[in-house]
DOTORBA-902662 format. One record per residue: x, y, z of N, C-alpha, C in turn; residue in three letters. Coordinates in steps of 0.2 Angstrom, whole numbers, plus 2048, in hexadecimal, padded with zeros to 3 digits. Each point is the difference from the previous one (the first is absolute). Layout:
<sites>
XYZXYZXYZALA;...
</sites>
This chain:
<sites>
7E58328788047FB7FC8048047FBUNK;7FF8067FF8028037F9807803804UNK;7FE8038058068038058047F9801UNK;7FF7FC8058067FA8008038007F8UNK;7FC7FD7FB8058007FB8058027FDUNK;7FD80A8028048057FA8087FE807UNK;7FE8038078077FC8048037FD7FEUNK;7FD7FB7FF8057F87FE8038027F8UNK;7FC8037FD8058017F8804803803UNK;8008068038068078038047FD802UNK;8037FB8058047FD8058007F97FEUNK;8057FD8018017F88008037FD807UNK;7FA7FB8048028008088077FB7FEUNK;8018018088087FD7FE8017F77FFUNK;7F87FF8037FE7F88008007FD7FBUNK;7FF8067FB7FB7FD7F78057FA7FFUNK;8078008008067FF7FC7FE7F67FFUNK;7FE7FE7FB7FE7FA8028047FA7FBUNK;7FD7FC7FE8037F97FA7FF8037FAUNK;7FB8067FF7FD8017FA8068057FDUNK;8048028038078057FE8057FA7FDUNK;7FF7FC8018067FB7FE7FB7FB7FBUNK;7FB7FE8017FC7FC7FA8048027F9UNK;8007FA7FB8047FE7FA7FB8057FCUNK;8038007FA7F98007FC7FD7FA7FCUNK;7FC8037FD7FA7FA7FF8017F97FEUNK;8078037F98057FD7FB8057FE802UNK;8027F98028057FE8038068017FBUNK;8048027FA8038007FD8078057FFUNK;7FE8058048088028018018067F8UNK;8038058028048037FB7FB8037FEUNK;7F97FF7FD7FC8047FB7FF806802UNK;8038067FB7FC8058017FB8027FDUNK;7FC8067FF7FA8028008028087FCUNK;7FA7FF7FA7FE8067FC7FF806807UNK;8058067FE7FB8078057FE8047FCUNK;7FB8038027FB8047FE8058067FDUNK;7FD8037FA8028047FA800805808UNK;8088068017FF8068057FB8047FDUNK;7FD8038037FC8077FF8048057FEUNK;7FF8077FF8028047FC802803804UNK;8078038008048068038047FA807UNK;8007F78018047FD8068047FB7F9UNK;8078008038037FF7FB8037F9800UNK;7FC7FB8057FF7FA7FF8067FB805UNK;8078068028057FB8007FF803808UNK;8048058048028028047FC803803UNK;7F78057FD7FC8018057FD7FB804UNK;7FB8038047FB7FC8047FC7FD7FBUNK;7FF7FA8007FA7FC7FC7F9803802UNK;7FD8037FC7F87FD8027FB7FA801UNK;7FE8008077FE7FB8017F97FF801UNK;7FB8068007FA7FE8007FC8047F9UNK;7FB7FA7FE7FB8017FB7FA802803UNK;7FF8067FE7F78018037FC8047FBUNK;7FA7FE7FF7FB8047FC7FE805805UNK;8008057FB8018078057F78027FEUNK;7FC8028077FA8037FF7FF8037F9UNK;7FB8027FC8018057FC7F7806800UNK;7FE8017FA7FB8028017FA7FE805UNK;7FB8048017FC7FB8087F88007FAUNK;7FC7FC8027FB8007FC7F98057FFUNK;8028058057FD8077FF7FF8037FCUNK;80A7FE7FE8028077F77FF7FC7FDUNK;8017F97FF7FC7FD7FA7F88007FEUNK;7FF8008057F78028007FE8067FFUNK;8038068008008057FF8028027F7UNK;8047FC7FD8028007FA7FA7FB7FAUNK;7F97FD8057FE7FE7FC8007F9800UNK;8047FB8058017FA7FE7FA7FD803UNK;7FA8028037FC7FC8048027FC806UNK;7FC7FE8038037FC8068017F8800UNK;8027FD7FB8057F7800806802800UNK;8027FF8068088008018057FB7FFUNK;8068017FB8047F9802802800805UNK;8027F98027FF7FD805809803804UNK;7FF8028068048018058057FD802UNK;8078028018057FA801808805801UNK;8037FC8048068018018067FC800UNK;8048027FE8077FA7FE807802802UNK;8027FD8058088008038047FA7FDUNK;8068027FF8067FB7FB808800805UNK;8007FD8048078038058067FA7FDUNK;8068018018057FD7FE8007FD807UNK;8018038078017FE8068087FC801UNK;8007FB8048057FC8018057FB7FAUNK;7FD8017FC8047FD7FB8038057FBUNK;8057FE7FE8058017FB7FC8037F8UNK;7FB7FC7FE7FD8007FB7F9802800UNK;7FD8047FA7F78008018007F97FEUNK;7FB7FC7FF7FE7FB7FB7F9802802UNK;7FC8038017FA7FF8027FD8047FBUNK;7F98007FD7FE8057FB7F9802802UNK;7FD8037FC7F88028027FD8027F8UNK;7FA7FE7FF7FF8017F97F6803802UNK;7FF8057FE7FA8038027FC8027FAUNK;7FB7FE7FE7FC8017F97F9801800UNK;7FE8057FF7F98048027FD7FE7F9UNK;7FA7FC8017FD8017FA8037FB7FAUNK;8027F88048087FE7FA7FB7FB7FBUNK;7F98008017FB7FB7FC7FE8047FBUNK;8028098007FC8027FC7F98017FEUNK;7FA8008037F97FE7FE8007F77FCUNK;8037FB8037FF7FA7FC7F87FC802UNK;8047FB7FF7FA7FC7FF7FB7FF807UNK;8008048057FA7FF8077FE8067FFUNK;7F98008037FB805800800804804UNK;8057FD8087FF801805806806803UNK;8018067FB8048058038047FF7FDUNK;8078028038058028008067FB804UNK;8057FC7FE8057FC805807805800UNK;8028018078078017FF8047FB804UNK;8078047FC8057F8801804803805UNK;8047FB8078068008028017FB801UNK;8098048028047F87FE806802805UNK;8027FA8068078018018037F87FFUNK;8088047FE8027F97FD805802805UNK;8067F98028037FE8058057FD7FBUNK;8048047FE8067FC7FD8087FC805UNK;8007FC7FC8047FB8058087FE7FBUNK;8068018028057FD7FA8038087FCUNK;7FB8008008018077FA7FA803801UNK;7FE8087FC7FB8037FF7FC8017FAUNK;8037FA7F97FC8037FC7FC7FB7FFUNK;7FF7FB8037F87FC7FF7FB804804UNK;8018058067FC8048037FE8067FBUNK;8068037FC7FD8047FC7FD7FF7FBUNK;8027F97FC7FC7FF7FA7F77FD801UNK;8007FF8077F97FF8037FE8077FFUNK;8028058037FF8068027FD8037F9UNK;8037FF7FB8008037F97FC7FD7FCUNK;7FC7F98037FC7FB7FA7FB7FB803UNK;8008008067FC7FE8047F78017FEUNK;8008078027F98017FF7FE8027F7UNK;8047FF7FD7FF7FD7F87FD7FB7FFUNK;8037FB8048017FA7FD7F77FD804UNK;8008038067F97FD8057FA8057FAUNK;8018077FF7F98037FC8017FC7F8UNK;8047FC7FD7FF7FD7F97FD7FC802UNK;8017FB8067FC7FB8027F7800801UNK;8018058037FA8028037FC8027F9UNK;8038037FB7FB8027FC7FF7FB7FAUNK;8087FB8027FD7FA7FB7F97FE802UNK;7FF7FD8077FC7FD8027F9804801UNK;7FF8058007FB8048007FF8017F8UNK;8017FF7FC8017FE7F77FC7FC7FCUNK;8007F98037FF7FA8017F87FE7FFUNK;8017FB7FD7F58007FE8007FE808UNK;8027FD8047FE7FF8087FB808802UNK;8078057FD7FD8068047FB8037FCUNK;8007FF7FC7F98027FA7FB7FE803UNK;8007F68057F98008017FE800807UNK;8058028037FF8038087FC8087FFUNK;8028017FA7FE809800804804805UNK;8087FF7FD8058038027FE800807UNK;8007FC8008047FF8098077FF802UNK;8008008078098008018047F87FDUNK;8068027FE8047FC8008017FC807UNK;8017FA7FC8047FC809807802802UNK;7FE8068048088028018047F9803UNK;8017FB8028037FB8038057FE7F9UNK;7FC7FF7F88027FF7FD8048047FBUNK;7FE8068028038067FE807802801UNK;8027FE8078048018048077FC7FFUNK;7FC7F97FF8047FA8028038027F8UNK;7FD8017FA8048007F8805806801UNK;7FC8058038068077FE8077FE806UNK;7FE7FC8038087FF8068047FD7FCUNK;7FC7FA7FE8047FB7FA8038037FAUNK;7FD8067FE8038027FB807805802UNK;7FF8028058058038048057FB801UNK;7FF7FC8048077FC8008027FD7F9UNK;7FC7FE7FB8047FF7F88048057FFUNK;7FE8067FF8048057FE806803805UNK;8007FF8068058008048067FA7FEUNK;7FE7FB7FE8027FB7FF8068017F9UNK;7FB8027FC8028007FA806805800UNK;7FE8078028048058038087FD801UNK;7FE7FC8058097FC8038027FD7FBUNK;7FB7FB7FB8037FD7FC8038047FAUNK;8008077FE8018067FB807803800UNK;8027FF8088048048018087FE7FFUNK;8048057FE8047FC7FC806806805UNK;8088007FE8048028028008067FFUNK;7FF8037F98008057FC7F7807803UNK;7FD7FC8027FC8048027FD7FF807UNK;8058038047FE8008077FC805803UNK;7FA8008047FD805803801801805UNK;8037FB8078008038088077FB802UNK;8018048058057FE8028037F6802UNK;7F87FF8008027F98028007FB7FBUNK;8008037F98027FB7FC8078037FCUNK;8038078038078008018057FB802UNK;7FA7FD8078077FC8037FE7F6800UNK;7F98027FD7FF7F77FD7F98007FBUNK;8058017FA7FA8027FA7FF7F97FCUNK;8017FC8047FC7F97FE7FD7FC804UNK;7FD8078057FC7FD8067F9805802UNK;7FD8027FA7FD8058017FA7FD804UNK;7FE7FA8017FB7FD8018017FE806UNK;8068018038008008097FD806801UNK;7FA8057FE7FF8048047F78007FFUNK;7FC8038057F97FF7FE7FD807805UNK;7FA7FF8027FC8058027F97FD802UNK;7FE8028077FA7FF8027FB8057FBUNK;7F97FE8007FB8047FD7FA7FF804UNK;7FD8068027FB8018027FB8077FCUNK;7F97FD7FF7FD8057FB7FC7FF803UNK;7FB8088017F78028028028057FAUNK;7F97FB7FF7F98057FB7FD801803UNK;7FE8088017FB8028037FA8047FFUNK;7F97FC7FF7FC8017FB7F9805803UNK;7FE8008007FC8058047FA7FB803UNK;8007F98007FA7FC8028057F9806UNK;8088037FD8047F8801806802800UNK;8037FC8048088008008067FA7FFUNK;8007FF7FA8037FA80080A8007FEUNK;8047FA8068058018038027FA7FDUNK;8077FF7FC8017F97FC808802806UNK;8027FE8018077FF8038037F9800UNK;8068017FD8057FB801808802804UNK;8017F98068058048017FE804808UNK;8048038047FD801807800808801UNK;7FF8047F97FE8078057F9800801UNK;7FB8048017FD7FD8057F88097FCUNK;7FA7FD8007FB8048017FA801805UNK;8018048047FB8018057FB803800UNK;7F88008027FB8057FF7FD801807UNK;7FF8068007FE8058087F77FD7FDUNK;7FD8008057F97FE7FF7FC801806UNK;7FE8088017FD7FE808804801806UNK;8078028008057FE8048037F9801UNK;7FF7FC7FD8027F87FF8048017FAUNK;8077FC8008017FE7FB7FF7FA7FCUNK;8017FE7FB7FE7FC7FC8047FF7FAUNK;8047F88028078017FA7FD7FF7FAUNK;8038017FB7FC7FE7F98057FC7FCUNK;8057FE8048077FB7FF8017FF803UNK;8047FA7FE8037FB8078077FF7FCUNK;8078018068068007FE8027FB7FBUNK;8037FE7FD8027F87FB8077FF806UNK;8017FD8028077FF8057FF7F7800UNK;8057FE7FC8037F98017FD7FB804UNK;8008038087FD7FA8047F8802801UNK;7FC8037FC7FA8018027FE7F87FCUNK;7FE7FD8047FB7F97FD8007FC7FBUNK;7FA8057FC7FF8007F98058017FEUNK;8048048028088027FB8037F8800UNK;8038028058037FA8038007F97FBUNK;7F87FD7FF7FE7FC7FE8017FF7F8UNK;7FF8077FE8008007F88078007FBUNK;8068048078078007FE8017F8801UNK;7FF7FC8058037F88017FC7FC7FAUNK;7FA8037FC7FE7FD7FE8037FF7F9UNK;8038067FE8028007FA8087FF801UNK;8037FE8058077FC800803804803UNK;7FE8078028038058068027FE804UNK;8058058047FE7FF808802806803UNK;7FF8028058018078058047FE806UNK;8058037FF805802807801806801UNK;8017FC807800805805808803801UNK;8008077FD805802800801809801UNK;7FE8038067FF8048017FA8007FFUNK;7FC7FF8037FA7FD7FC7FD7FC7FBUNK;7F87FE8007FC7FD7F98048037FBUNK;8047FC7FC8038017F97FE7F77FAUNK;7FC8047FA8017FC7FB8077FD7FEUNK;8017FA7FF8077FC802808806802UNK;7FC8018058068058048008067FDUNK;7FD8047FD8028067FC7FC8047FFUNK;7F98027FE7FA8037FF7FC800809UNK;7FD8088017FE7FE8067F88017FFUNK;7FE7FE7FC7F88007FC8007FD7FBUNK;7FB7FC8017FB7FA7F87FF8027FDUNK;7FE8067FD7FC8007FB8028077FDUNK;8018047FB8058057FE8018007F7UNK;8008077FE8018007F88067FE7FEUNK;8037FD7FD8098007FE8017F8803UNK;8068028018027FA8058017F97FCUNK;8018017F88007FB7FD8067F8802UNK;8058018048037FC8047FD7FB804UNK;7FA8028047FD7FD8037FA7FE7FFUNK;7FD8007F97FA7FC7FE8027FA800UNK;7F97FB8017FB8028017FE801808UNK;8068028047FE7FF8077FE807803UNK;8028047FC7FC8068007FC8047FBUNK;7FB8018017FA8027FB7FD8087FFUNK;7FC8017FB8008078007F8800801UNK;7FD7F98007FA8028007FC803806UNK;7FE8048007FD8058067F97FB803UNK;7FE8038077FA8008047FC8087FEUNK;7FC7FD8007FA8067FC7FA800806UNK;7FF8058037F88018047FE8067FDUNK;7F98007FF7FC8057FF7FB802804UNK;8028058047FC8028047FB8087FDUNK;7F97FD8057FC8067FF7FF805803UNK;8038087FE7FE8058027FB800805UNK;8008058057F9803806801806804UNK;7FC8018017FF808803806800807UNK;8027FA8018048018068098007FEUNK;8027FE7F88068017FE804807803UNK;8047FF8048058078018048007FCUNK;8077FB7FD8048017FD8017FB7FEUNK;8067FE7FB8047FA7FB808802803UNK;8037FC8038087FF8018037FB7FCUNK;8068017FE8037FD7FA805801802UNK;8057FC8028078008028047F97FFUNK;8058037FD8087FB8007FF7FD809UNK;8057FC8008017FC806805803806UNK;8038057FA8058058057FC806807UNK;7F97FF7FF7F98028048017FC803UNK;7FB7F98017FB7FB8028087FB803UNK;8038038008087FC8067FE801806UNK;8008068008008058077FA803804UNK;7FA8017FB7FB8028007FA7FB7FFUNK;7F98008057FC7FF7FD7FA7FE7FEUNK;7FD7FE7FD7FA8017FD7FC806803UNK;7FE7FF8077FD804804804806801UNK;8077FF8028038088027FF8037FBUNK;8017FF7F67FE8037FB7F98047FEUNK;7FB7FC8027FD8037FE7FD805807UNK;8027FE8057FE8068068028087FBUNK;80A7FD7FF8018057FF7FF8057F9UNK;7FC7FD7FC7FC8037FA7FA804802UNK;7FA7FD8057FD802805802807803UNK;8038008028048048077FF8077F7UNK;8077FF7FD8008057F97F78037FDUNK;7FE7FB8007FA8037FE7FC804803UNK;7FF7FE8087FD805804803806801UNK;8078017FF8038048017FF8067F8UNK;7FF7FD7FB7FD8047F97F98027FFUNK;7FE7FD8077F98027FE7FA7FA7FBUNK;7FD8007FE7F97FD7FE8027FF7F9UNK;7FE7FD7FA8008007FA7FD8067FDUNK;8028037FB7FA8057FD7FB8007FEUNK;7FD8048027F78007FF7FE7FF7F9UNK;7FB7FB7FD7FF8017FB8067F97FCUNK;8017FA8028077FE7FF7FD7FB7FBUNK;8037FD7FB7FD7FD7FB7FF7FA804UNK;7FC7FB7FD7FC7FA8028027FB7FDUNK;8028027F88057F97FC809802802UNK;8028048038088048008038027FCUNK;7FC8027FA8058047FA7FD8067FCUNK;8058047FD7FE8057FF7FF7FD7F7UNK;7FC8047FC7FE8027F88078007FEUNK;8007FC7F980B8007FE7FF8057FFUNK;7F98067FE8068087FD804801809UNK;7FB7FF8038048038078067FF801UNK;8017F78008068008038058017FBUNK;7FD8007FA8078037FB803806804UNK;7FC80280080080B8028027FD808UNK;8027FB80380080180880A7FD7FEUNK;8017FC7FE8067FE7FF8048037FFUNK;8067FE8048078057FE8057F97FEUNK;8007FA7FC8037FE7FD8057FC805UNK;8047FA7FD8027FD801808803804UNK;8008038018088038038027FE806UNK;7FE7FA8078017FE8038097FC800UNK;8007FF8058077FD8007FE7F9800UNK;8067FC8018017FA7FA7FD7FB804UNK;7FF8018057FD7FA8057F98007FFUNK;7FE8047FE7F88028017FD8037F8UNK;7FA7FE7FC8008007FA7F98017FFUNK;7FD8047FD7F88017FE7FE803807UNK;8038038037FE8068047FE8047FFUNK;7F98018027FC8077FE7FF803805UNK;8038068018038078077F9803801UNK;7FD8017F97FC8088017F97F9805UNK;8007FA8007FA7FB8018047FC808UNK;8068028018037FD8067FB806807UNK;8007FC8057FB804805806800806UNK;7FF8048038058038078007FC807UNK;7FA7FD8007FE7FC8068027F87FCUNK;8027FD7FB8027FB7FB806800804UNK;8018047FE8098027FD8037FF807UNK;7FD8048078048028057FF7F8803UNK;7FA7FC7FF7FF7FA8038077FC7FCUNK;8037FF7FB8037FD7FD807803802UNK;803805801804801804802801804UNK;7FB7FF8058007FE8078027F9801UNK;7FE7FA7FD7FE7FC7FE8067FD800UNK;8058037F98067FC800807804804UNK;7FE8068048058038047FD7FA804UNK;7FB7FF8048027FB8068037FA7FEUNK;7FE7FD7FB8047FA7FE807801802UNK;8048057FC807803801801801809UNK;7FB8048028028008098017F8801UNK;7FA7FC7FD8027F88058067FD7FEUNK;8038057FC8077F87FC7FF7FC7FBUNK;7FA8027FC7FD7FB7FB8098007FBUNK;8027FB8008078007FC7FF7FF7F8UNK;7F98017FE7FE8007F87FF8057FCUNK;7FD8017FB7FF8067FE7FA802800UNK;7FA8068007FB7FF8037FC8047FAUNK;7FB7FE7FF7FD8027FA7F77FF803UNK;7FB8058027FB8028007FC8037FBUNK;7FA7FD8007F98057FD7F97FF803UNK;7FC8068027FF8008027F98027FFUNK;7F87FD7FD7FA8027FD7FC801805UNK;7FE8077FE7F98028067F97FF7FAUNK;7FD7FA8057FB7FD7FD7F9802803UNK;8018068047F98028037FD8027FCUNK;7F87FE8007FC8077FD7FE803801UNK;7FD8067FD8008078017FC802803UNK;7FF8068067FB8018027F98057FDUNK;
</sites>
C-alpha cells in the first residue's frame, strides 16, 4: 500500500483529469479574495515561487529527552501538512495546542488541542478560529469544572457536549462582532479591500479533538471530516454537515431555508455546507453549533486523522488510514517505555519546545514533540490528495494514539 501511494503522489495518471478540476468553490459569490499567508524570510512574496507546504518537521526523538532526565510520559505524537494545492489562495488553517487546559479542572491527565479550520469567502474567520478557538473551549471547560456541580461530582469531567457547544457559539459571536467592527479605515485582508461592507460573507468550517489520555472528544461543524484507525478499521468520529443530508435538509426547510441544487447541495444556492463559523448572511439557515462524540480510548487505537475536505474529496476514510499504517510500519514500533497518559512533565515540555515560528497556516506547533512517522503519514496524505486532483486546499493532522510498548 505505502508503495502504490508514494507512485501515485510521484505521477499523475493521465485518467485523473476529472469534474473535480473544474468544481466551483464552496462560496458562490465571485470576486473575493483571500488573506495570504505573511512570506517567509529571505522569498520576496511578488515574483518567487510561493511556498506551498506546511510541515512540522521531526524534532528530538524520545531517547535524548529521556536521557536529559524527563522520564518516560511522552507528549503525544503528531504530524501536520498545510498545502495551498489547486487554488489561488490558502484559506485553510491548523491550530495545535499541547497542554491548552493547563492542569484545570479534571483529574484525569492532560488534554491536548487540534484544530482544522476550512475557511470559505475569505481566510480570516479561519484564522481568527485558528487564534481563539481553543481559548474560548479551555475557559469553558474550566468554567464548568468550577462550578458547585463539579465540587459535588468530586471533579469529575466536564460535559464536553456542553463545553463545546458554548465555546463554538462564542466563536461565531466574536466572528460576528469582528465583521460588524470593521470599518473602511482599518482594513486587514484583501477581501474587505474589494467589499468592506461584506465582511460577513465569509466563514469557516471548524473541527476540534481533544485528546485526553482516557478519550477523544471531536465537536465538528461544517464537512471537514475526523477519522480514527482502531484495529485496522476506520471509525469516523464526524459526519460531513452537507445541505442534503436529511437532518440537514430538514432543519434548513425548517427554519424558512432551502437548498439548491447549483453545482451542487447549496444553502439558498450559495454555501456548500450547513453548518460553519461566520456566515452571518445566512443565519439562521446556517449554524455554528457543532456535533460532539466522545469516544473512549483502547489498546487498539492507532491513530487520529483530521483533515479539511481538500483530503476526504479524493480520498478515503480507508485509503487514509491504510496509508498512516503503511507510515508507521515503515518507522518502526512506538518507543519503549512510552507514556500511558501522552504527556510529558511542563518542566519538560518547556525545555522540549522551540516556539511558535511556524508559518501562517499552521500555529502552536511544537517541532521538538512532532514525530517522523506522524509527519511522513501527513505528507503523504496530502501529496496524494494533490496526485488525485483534489481542486481545494489540503490541510492534515495526523495523531499517533498507540501505546507504548
Amino acid at each position: 500500500m505505502a508503495e502504490i501511494c508514494c507512485d501515485e503522489a510521484k505521477s499523475t495518471p493521465a485518467s485523473a483529469v476529472t469534474a473535480l478540476t473544474r468544481r466551483r468553490p464552496r462560496v458562490e459569490l465571485g470576486g473575493a479574495g483571500a488573506c495570504r499567508p505573511t512570506p517567509a524570510a529571505g522569498e520576496d512574496g511578488s515574483g518567487g515561487k510561493r511556498r506551498r507546504v506546511a510541515c512540522a518537521a521531526p524534532g528530538r526523538s524520545c531517547r535524548r529527552l529521556a536521557a536529559a532526565g524527563f522520564g518516560s510520559r511522552w507528549w503525544p505524537r503528531y504530524g501536520v501538512t498545510s498545502v495551498c494545492g489547486l487554488r489561488r489562495e490558502m484559506e485553510d488553517a491548523v491550530s495545535i495546542r499541547l497542554d491548552f487546559l493547563h492542569g484545570g479542572a479534571s483529574s484525569s491527565g492532560k488534554h491536548h488541542f487540534f484544530g482544522v479550520f476550512d475557511g470559505h469567502g475569505c481566510c480570516h474567520v479561519a484564522r481568527l478560529c485558528q487564534d481563539r478557538m481553543h481559548e474560548l473551549v479551555a475557559d469553558e471547560y474550566n468554567k464548568a469544572g468550577s462550578g458547585e456541580g463539579a465540587a459535588a461530582a468530586g471533579a469529575a469531567e466536564p460535559a464536553w457536549k456542553e463545553v463545546m457547544e458554548k465555546g463554538f457559539a462564542r466563536m461565531d459571536d466574536e466572528a460576528a462582532s469582528w465583521a460588524a467592527t470593521r470599518s473602511g479605515n482599518d482594513l486587514a485582508c484583501r477581501c474587505e479591500l474589494q467589499k468592506p461592507a461584506r465582511c460577513d460573507h465569509a466563514g469557516s468550517t471548524a473541527l476540534v479533538a481533544v485528546v485526553g489520555s482516557t478519550s477523544v472528544v471531536v465537536a465538528s461543524a461544517g464537512d471537514s471530516r475526523a477519522v480514527l484507525s482502531r484495529g485496522g478499521v476506520p471509525v469516523p468520529l464526524s459526519v460531513d454537515h452537507k445541505p442534503d443530508r436529511p437532518d440537514e435538509l430538514e432543519r434548513i426547510q425548517a427554519a424558512g431555508g432551502r437548498v439548491i441544487f447549483w453545482d451542487g447541495a447549496r444553502v439558498l444556492g450559495v454555501l456548500a455546507m450547513s453548518r460553519a463559523i461566520g456566515d452571518g448572511y445566512l443565519k439562521p439557515f446556517v449554524t455554528a453549533e457543532p456535533e460532539v462524540t466522545v469516544t473512549e480510548r483502547t489498546d487498539e487505537d492507532e491513530c487520529l486523522i483530521l483533515a479539511s475536505d481538500g483530503l476526504w474529496d479524493v480520498v478515503t476514510n480507508e485509503m487514509a488510514c491504510e496509508v498512516v499504517r503503511a507510515c508507521f510500519r515503515s518507522n518502526g514500533p512506538p518507543s519503549p517505555g512510552a507514556r500511558p497518559s501522552g504527556v510529558l512533565p511542563p518542566a519538560a515540555a518547556a525545555a522540549a519546545r522551540e516556539g511558535d515560528d511556524g508559518p501562517a497556516a499552521v500555529k502552536g506547533v511544537d517541532r521538538a514533540d512532532s514525530d517522523r512517522a506522524c509527519s511522513d503519514a501527513a505528507l503523504l496524505l496530502a501529496k496524494l490528495a494533490l496526485a488525485r486532483r483534489s481542486s481545494d486546499n489540503v490541510s492534515v493532522v495526523v495523531v499517533d494514539l498507540r501505546r507504548g510498548s
